[in-house]
C-alpha positions as CSV (number, residue, x, y, z in Angstrom):
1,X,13.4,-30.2,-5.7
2,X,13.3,-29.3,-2.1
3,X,15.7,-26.0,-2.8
4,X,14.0,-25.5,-5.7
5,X,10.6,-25.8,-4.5
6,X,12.0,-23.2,-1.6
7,X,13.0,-20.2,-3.9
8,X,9.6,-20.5,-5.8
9,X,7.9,-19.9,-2.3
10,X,10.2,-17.5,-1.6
11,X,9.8,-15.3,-5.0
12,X,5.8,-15.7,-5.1
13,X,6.0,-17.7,-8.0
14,X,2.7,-20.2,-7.1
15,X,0.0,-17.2,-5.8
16,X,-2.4,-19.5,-4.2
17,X,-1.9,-20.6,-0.3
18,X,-3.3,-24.0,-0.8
19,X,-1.0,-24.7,-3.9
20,X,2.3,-23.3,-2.2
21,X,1.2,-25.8,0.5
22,X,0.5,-28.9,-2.2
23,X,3.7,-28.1,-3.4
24,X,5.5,-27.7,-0.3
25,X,4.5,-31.0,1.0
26,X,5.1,-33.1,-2.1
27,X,8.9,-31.4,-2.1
28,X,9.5,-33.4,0.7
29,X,9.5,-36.8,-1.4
30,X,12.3,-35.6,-2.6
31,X,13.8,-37.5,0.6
32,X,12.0,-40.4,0.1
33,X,14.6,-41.4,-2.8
34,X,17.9,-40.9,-1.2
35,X,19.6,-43.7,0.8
36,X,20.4,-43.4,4.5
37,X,22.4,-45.3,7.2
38,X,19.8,-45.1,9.6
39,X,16.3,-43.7,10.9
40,X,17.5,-40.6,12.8
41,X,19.8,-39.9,9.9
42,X,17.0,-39.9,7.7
43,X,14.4,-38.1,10.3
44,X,17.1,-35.5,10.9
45,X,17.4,-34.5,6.9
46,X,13.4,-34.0,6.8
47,X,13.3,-31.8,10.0
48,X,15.9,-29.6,8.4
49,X,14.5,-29.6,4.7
50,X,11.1,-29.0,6.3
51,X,12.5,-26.0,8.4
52,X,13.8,-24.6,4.8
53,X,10.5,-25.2,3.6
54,X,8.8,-23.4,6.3
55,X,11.6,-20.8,6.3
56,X,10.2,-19.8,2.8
57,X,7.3,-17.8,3.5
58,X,6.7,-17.9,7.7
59,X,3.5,-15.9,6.7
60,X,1.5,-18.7,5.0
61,X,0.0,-20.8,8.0
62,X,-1.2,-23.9,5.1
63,X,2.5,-24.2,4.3
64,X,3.1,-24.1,7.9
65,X,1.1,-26.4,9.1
66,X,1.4,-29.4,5.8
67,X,5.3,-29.2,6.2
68,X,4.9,-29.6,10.2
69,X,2.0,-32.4,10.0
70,X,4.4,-34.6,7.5
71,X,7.5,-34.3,9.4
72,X,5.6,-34.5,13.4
73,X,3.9,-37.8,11.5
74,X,6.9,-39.6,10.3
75,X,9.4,-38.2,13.5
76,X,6.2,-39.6,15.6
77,X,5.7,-42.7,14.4
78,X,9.0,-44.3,16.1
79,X,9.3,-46.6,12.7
80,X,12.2,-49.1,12.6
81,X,14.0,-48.8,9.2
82,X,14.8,-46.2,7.1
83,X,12.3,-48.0,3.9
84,X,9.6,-47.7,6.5
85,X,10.0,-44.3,7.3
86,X,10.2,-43.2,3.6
87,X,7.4,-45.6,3.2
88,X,5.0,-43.3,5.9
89,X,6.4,-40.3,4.6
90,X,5.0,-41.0,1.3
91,X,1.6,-42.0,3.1
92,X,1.5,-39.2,5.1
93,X,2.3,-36.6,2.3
94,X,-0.6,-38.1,0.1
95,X,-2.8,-37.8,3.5
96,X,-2.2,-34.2,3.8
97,X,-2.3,-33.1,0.2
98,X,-5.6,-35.0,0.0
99,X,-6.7,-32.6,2.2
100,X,-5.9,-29.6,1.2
101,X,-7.2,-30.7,-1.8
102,X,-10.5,-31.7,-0.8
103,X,-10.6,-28.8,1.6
104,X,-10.5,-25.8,-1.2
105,X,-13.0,-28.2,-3.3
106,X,-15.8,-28.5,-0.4
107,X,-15.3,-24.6,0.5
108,X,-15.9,-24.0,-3.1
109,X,-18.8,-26.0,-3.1
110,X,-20.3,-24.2,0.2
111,X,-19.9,-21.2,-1.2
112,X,-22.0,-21.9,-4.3
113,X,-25.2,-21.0,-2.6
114,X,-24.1,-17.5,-1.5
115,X,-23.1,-16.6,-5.2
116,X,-26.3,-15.4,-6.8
117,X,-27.4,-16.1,-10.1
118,X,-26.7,-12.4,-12.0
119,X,-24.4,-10.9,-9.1
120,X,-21.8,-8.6,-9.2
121,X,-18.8,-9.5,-7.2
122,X,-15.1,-8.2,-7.0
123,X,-12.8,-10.0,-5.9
124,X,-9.1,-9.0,-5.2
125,X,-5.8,-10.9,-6.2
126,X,-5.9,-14.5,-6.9
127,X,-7.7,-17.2,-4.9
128,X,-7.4,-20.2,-6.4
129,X,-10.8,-21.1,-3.9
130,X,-12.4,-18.4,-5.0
131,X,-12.1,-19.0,-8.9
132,X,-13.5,-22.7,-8.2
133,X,-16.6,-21.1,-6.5
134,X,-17.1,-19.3,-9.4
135,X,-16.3,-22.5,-12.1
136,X,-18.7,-25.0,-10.1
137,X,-21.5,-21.8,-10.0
138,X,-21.3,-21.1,-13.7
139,X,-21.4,-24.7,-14.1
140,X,-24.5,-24.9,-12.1
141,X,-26.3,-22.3,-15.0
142,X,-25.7,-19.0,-12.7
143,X,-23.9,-16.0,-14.4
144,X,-21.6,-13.1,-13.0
145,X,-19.9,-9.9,-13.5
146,X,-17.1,-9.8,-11.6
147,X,-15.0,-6.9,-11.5
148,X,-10.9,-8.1,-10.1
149,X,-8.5,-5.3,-8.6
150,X,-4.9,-5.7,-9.6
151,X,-3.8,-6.4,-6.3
152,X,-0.3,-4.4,-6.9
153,X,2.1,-4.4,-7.1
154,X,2.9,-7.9,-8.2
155,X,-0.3,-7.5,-10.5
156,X,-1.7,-11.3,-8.8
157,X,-5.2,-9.7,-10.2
158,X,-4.4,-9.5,-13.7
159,X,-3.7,-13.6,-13.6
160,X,-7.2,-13.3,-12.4
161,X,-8.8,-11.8,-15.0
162,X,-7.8,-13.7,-17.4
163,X,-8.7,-16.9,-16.1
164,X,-11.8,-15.5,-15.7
165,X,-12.2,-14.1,-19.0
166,X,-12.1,-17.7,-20.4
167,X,-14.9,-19.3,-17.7
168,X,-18.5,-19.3,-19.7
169,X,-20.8,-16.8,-17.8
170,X,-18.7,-14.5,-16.2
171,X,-18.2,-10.9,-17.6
172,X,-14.3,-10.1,-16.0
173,X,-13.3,-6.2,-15.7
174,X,-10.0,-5.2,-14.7
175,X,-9.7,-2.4,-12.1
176,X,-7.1,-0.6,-10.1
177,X,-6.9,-1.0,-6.7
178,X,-7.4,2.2,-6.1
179,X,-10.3,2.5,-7.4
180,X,-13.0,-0.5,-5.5
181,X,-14.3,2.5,-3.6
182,X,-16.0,3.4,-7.2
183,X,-17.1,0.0,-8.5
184,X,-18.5,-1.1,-4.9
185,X,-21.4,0.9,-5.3
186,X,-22.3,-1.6,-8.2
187,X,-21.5,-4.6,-6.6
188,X,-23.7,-7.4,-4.3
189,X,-20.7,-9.1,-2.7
190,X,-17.1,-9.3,-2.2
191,X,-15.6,-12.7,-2.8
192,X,-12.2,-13.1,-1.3
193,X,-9.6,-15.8,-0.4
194,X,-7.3,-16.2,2.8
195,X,-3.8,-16.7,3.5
196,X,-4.9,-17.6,7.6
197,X,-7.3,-16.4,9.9
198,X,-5.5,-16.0,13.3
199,X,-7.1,-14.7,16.6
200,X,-10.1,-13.0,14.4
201,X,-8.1,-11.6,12.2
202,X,-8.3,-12.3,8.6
203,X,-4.5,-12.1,6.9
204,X,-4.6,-11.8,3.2
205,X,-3.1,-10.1,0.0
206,X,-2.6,-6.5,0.8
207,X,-5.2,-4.4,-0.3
208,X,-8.0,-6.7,1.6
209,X,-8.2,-4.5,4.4
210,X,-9.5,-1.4,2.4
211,X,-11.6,-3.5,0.6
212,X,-13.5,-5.1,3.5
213,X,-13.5,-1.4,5.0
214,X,-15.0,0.6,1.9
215,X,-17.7,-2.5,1.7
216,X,-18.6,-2.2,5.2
217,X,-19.2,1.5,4.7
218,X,-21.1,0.7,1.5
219,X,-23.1,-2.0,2.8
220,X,-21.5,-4.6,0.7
221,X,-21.3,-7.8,2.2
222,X,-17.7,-9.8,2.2
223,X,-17.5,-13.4,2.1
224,X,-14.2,-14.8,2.5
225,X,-13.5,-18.8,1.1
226,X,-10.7,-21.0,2.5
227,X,-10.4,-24.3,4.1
228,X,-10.9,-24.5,7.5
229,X,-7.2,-25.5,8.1
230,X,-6.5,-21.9,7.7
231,X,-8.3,-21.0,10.7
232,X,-5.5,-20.9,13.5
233,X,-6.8,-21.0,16.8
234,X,-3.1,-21.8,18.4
235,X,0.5,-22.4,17.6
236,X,1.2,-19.7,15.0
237,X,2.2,-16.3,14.7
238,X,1.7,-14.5,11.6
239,X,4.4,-13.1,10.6
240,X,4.1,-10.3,7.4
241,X,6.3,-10.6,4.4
242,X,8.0,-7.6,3.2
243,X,8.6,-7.6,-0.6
244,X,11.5,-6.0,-1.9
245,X,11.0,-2.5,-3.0
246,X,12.2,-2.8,-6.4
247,X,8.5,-4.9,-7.4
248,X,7.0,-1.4,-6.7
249,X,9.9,1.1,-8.3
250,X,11.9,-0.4,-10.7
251,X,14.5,2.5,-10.5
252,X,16.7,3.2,-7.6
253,X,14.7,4.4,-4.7
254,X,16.6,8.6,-4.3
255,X,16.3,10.1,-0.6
256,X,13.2,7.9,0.4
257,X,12.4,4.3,1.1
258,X,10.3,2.0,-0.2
259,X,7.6,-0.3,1.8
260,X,6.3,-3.5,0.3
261,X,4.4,-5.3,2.7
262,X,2.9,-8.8,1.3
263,X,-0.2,-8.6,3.7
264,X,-2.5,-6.9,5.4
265,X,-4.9,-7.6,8.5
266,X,-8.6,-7.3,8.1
267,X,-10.7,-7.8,12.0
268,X,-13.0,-10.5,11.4
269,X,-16.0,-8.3,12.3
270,X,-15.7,-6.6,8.9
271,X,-17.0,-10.0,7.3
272,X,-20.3,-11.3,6.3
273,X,-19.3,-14.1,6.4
274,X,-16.3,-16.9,6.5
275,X,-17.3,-19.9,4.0
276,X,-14.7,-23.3,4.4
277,X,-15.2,-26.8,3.9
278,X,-16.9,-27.3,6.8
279,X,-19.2,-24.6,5.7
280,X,-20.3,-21.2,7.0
281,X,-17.9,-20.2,10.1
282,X,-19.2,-19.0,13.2
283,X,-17.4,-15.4,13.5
């Protein structure tokens, strides 16, 4: 599960930040049901599946931060038998997962108030935060036309648009990326998610940074929904992921290269606003 867990990371198969990190976490119970001759055998085998773990995708600071908080927990907890150990790791998985959870479901919840009833948003690649704002607001009675970019070239946006398309009270239209600097003009908001905010710096799908840019000159204000364990203040470096290049050419690339950067970097100043589970950030 572990190795398995990995390679989906690695390939982009789960889009949202706060699911890789769910996923990354629970990969580690994996350990849990293996036999071992002793605790520092058993400590040393979660270190090193957690450093494949984090090895997956060094960019995504919630998968950084759940793999490290279960494995400094159990390595920290000086516990005296191998059953014990497994026991906490268990705990301590649940513990963390719980908050993720929790965490994308209050920074939906916060966000609710800044949707208005009628708005037009867009919204670029898929934010699994951002599609529960929008689920608890057209729950609440409020309706939306929400134009989604593609976010190329994995196409993360279409996946949006089609969850969309089936959430009562929204009206979903499919746009290139390319082409926000048209539809902005109609818009009220942009709603985005966030892989990390690091040193005032928002990281996020590529693609953001235009966005945010075009709004600002637009007048559009952005609003920007995470939990607030994405907020790195110390400890991490972002790191950007570089895609291979056949995703954007499927044919062989002929006297030039191909760049396929996972991420961009969006200055915090750009934002209206930064909306987490411990509610409106002060940026």
């Amino acid at each position: 599960m572990i190795d398995e867990t990995a390679e989906e990371i690695r390939e982009m198969q789960t889009h949202s930040s706060s699911v890789v990190a769910v996923n990354a976490a629970r990969a580690l119970e994996e350990l849990t049901e293996r036999e071992f001759a002793t605790v520092e055998e058993y400590t040393r085998a979660l270190e090193r599946n957690g450093s494949v773990l984090r090895r997956a995708n060094p960019s995504h600071a919630s998968l950084q931060n759940a793999v490290r908080e279960v494995v400094d927990g159990v390595t920290d907890a000086d516990l005296d038998s191998v059953e014990a150990a497994q026991r906490f790791t268990t705990e301590k998985i649940e513990e963390v997962v719980t908050r993720i959870e929790s965490g994308k479901r209050l920074a939906a919840e916060n966000a609710v108030e800044h949707l208005s009833d009628g708005a037009t948003l867009l919204t670029h690649d898929y934010s699994s935060t951002v599609l529960e704002a929008l689920e608890q607001a057209t729950a609440a009675g409020k309706t939306f036309d929400v134009y989604v970019t593609e976010a190329r070239p994995r196409y993360l946006g279409r996946k949006t648009a089609r969850t969309l398309a089936d959430m009562e009270g929204v009206e979903a239209t499919l746009l290139t990326d390319s082409a926000h600097g048209i539809y902005l003009e109609e818009c009220d908001r942009v709603v985005v998610g966030m892989d990390c905010i690091v040193d005032d710096t928002l990281y996020n799908r590529v693609g953001t940074f235009p966005i945010a840019a075009t709004a600002a000159q637009r007048d559009v204000p952005v609003t920007v929904l995470g939990s607030a364990s994405k907020i790195v203040s110390e400890g991490f470096v972002f790191e950007n992921e570089f895609r291979p290049g056949s995703e954007v050419m499927a044919e062989p690339a002929d006297g030039f290269a191909v760049e396929n950067p996972a991420y961009d970097a969006t200055p915090v100043d750009l934002l209206e606003s930064v909306i987490t589970d411990a509610g409106r950030e002060p940026f």
